[in-house]
Backbone as CSV, one residue per row, in Angstrom:
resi,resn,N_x,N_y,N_z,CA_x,CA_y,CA_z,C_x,C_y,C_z
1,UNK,87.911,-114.563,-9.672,87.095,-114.533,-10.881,85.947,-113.552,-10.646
2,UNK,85.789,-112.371,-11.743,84.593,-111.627,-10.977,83.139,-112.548,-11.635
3,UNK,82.237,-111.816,-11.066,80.931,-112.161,-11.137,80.378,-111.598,-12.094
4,UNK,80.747,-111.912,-13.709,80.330,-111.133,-14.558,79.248,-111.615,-15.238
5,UNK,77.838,-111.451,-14.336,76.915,-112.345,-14.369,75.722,-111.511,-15.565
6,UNK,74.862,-111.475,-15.519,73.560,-110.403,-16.406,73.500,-109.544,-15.386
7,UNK,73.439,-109.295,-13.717,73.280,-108.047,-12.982,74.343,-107.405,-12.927
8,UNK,75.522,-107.673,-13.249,76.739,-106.847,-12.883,77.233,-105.996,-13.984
9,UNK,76.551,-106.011,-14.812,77.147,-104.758,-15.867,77.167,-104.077,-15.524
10,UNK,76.700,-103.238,-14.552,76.731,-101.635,-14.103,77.714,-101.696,-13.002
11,UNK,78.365,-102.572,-12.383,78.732,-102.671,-11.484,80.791,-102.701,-11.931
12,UNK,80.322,-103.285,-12.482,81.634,-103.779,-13.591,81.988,-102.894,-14.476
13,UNK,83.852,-102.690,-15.210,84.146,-101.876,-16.318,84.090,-103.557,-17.545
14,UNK,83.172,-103.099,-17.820,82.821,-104.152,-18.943,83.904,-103.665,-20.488
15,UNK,84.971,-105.015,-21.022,85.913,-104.156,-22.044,85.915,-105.377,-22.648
16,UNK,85.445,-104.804,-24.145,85.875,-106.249,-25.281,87.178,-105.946,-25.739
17,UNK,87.872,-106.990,-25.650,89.655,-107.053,-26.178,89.660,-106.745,-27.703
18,UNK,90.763,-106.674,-27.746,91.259,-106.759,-29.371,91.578,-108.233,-29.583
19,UNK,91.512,-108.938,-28.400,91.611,-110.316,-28.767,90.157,-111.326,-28.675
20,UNK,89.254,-110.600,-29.303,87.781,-110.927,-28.975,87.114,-111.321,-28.211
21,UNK,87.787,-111.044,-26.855,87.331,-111.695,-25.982,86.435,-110.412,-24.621
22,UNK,85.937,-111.124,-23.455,84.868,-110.302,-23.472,85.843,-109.929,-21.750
23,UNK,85.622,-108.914,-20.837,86.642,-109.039,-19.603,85.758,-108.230,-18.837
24,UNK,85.625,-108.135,-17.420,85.043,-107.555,-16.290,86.034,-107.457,-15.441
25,UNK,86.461,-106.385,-15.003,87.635,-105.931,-14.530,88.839,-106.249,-14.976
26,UNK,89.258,-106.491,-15.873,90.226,-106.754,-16.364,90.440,-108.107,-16.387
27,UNK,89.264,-109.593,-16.193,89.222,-110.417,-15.933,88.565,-111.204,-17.228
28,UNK,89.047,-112.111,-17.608,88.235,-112.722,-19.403,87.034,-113.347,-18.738
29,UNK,86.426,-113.058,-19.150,84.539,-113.307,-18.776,84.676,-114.998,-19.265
30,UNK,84.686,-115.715,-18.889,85.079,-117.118,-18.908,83.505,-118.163,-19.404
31,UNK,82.555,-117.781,-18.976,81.156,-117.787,-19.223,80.947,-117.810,-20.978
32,UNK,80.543,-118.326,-21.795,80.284,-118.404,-23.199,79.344,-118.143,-23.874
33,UNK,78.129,-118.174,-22.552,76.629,-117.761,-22.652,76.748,-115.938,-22.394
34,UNK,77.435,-115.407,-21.749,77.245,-114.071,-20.943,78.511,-113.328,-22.214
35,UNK,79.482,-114.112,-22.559,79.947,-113.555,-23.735,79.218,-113.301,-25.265
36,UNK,78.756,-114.349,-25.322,77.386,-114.100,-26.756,76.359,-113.326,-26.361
37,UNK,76.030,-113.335,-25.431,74.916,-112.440,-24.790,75.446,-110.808,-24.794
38,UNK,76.279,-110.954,-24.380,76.897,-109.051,-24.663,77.635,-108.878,-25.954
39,UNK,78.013,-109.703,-27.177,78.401,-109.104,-28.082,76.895,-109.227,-28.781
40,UNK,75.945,-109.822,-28.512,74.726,-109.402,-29.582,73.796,-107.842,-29.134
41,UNK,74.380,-107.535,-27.934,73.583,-106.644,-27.484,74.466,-104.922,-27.272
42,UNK,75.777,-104.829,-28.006,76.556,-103.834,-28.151,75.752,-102.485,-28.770
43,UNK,75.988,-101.485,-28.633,75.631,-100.139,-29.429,76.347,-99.435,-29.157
44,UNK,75.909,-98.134,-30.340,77.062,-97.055,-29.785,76.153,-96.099,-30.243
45,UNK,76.567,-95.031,-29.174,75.340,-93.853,-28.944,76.169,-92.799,-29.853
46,UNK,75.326,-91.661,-29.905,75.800,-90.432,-30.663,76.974,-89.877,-30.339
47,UNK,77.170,-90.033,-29.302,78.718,-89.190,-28.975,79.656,-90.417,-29.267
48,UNK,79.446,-91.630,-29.881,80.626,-92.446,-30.295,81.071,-93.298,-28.916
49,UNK,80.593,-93.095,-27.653,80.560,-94.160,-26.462,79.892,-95.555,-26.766
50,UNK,80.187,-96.347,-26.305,79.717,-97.938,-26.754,78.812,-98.270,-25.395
51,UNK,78.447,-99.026,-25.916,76.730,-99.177,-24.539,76.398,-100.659,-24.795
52,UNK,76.267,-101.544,-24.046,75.604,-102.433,-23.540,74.594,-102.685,-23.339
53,UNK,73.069,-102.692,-23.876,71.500,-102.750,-23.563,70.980,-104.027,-24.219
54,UNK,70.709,-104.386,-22.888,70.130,-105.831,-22.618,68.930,-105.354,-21.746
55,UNK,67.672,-105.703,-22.212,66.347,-105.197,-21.804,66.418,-103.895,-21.209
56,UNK,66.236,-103.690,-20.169,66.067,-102.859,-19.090,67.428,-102.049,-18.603
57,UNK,68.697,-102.748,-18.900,69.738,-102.880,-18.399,70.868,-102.009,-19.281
58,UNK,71.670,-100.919,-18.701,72.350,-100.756,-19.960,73.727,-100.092,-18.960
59,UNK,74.750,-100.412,-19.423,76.172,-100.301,-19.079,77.003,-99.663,-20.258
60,UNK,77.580,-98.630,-20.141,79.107,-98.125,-21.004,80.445,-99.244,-20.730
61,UNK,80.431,-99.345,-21.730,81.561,-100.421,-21.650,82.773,-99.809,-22.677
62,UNK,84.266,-100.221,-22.388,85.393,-100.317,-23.427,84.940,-101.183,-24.598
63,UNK,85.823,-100.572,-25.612,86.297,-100.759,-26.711,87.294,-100.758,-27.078
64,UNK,88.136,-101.614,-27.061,90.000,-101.751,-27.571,89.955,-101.395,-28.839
65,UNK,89.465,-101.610,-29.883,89.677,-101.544,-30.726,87.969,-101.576,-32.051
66,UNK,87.906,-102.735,-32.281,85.994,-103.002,-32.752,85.387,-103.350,-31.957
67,UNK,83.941,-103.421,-32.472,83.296,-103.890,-31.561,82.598,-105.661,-32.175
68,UNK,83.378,-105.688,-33.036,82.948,-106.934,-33.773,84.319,-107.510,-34.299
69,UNK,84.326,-109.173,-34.255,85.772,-109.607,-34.464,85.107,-110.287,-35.662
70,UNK,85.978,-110.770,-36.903,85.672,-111.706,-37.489,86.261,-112.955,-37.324
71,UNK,85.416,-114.624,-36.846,85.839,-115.164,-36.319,85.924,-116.620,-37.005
72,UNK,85.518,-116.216,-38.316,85.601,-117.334,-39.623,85.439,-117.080,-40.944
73,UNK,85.722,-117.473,-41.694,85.592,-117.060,-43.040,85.607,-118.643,-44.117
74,UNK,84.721,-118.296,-44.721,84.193,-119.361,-45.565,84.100,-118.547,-47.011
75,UNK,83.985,-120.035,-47.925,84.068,-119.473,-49.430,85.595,-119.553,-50.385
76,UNK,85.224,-119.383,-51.160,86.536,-118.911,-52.529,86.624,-118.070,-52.765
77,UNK,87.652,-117.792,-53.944,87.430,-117.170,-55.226,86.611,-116.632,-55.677
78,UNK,86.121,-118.409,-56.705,85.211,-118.359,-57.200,83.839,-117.627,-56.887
79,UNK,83.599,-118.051,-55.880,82.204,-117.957,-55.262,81.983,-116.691,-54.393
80,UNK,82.840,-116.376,-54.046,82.775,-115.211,-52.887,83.437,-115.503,-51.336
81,UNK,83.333,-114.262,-50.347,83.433,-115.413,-49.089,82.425,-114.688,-48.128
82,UNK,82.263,-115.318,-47.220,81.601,-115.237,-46.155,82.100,-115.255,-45.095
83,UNK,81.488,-114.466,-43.796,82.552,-113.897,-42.442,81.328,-114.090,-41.597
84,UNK,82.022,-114.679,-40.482,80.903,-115.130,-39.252,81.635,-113.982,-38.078
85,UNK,80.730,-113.745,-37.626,80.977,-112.261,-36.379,81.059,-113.176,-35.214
86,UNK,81.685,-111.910,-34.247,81.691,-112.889,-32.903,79.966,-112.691,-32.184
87,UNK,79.243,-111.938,-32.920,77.895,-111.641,-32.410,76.593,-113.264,-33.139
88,UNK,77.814,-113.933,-33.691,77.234,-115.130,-34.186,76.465,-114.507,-35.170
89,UNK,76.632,-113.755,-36.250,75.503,-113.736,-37.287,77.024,-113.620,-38.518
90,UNK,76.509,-114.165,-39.686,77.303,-113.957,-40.780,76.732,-113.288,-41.961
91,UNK,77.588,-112.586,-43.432,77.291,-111.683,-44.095,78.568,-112.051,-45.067
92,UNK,78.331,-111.672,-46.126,78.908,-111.738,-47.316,80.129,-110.725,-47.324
93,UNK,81.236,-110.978,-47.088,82.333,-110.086,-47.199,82.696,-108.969,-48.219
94,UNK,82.336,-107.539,-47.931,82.813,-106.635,-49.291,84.063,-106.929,-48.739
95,UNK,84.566,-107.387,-50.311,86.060,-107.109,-50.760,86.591,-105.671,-50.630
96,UNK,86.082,-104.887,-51.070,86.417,-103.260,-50.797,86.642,-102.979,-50.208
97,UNK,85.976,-103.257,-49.168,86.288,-102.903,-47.167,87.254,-103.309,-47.031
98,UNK,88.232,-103.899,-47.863,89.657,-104.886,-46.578,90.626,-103.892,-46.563
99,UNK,91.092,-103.906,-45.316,92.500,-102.596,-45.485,93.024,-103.976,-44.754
100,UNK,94.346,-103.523,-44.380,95.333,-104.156,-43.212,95.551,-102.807,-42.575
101,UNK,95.680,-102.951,-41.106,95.598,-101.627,-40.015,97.122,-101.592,-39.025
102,UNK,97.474,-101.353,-38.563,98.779,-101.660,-37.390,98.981,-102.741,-37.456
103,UNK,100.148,-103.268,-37.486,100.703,-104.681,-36.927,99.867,-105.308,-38.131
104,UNK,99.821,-105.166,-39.434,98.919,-105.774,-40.486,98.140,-106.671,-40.028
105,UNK,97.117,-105.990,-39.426,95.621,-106.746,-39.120,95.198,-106.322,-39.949
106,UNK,94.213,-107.596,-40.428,92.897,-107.118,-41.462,91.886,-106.605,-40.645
107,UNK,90.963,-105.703,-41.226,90.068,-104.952,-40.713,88.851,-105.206,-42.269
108,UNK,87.726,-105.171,-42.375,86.697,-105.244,-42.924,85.219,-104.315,-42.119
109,UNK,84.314,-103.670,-43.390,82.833,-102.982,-42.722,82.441,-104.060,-42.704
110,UNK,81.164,-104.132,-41.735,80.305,-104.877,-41.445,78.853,-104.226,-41.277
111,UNK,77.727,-105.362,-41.149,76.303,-104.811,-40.672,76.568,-103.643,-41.972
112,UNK,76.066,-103.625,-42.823,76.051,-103.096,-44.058,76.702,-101.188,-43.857
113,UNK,78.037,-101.978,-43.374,78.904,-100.661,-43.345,78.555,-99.912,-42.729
114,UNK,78.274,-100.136,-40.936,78.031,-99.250,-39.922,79.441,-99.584,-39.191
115,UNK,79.979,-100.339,-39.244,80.585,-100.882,-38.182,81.986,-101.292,-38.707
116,UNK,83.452,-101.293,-37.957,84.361,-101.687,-38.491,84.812,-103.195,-37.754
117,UNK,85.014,-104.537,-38.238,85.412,-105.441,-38.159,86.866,-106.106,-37.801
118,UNK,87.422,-106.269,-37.332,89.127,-107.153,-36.642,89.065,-108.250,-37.250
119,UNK,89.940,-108.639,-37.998,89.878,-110.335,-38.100,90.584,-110.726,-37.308
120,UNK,90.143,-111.967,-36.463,91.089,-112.598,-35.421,92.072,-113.357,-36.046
121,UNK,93.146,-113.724,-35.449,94.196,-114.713,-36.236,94.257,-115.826,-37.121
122,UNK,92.821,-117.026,-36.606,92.657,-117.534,-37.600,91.873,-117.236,-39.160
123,UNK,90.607,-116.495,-38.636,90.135,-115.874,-39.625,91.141,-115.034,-40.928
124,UNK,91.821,-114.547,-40.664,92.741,-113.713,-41.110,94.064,-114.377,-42.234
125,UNK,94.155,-115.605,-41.393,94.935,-116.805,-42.017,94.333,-117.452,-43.310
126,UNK,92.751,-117.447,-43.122,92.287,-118.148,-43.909,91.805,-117.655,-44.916
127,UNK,91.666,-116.145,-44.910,91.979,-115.360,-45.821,93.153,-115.098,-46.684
128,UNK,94.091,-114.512,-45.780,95.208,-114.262,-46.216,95.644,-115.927,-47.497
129,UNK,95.128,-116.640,-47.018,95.886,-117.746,-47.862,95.568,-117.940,-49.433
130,UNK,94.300,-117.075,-49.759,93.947,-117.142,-51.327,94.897,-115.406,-51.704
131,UNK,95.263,-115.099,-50.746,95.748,-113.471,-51.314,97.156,-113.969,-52.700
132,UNK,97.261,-113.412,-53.420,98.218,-113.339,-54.520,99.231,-112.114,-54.344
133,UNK,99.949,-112.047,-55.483,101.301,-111.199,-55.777,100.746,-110.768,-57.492
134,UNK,100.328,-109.235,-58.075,100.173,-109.206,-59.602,101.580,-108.401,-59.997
135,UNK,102.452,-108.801,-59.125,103.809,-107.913,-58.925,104.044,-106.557,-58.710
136,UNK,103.071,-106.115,-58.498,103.250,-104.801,-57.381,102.931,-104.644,-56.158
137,UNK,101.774,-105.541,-56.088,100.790,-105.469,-54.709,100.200,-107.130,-54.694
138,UNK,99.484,-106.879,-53.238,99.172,-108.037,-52.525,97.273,-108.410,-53.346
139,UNK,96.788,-109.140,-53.689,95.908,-108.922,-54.526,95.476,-110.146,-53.697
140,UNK,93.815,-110.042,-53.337,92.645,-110.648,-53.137,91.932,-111.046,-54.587
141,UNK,91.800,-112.455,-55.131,90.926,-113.015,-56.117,89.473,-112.887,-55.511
142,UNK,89.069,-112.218,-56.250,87.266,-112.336,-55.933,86.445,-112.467,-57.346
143,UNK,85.292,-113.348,-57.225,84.228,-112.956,-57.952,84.071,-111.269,-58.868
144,UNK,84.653,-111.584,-60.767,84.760,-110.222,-61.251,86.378,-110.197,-61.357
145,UNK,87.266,-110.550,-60.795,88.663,-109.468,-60.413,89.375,-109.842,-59.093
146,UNK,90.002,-108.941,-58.741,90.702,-108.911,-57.813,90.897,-107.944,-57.027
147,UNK,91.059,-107.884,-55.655,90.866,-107.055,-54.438,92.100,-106.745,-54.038
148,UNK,92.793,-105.057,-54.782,94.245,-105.059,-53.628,93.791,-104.486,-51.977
149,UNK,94.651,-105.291,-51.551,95.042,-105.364,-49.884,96.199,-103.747,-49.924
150,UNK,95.383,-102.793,-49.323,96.297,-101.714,-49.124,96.405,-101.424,-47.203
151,UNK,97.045,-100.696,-46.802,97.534,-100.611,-45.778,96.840,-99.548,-45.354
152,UNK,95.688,-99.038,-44.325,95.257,-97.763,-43.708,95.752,-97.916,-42.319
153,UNK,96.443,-97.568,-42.094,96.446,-97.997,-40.431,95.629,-96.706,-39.355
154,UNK,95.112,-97.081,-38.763,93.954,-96.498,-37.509,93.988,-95.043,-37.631
């Protein structure tokens, strides 16, 4: 098990999965505190490299894919929905933003459209389950109308 403690970021190839999970050498950071702790503290510098800065401290780390998973989704229809990040903060879902990407993952912007979003499997489920058929396409009910689900892949 490595020691993927608060001193070892520099020491370590620090890589968030496509399966939201957080890894130090290729090892799932098993820790729950040191995983919330590095997805609230992610950036990405001008040349598009992803960075790690926690006070004083700052590490280049992988990126599989986002740098933010969506890891719940709340709401209707009616009402709208809402998406909880794996950085623990939540935000009102643009409908607009939804594509499906490879292997029809949903993908959504986030942080007011800086950032591109993964829905993890359940999240994605619990979406997918208000999606409709207007007999051409896959249609999201939202507040106003309806949201087609089109396909961008990466």
């Amino acid at each position: 098990m490595p020691k993927a403690g608060f001193w070892a970021i520099e020491s370590h190839t620090i890589r968030f999965g496509r399966d939201g999970r957080w890894y130090a050498d290729d090892e799932p950071i098993a820790n729950p505190r040191i995983a919330d702790l590095f997805a609230r503290h992610v950036t990405r510098a001008d040349d598009g490299s992803w960075w790690l800065k926690i006070g004083d401290e700052r590490a280049k780390i992988v990126v599989d894919d986002t740098p933010f998973v969506v890891t719940r989704v709340d709401g209707d229809p009616q009402r709208g929905f809402r998406i909880t990040l794996n950085d623990g903060t939540s935000e009102d879902l643009a409908p607009a933003t939804l594509a499906l990407g490879d292997g029809d993952v949903l993908y959504c912007d986030v942080k007011t459209g800086m950032h591109r979003a993964r829905f993890l499997r359940a999240a994605q489920s619990e979406l997918l389950g208000h999606v409709t058929s207007d007999g051409e396409r896959f249609v999201l009910p939202v507040p106003g109308g309806v949201q087609p689900l089109e396909h961008r892949p990466a």
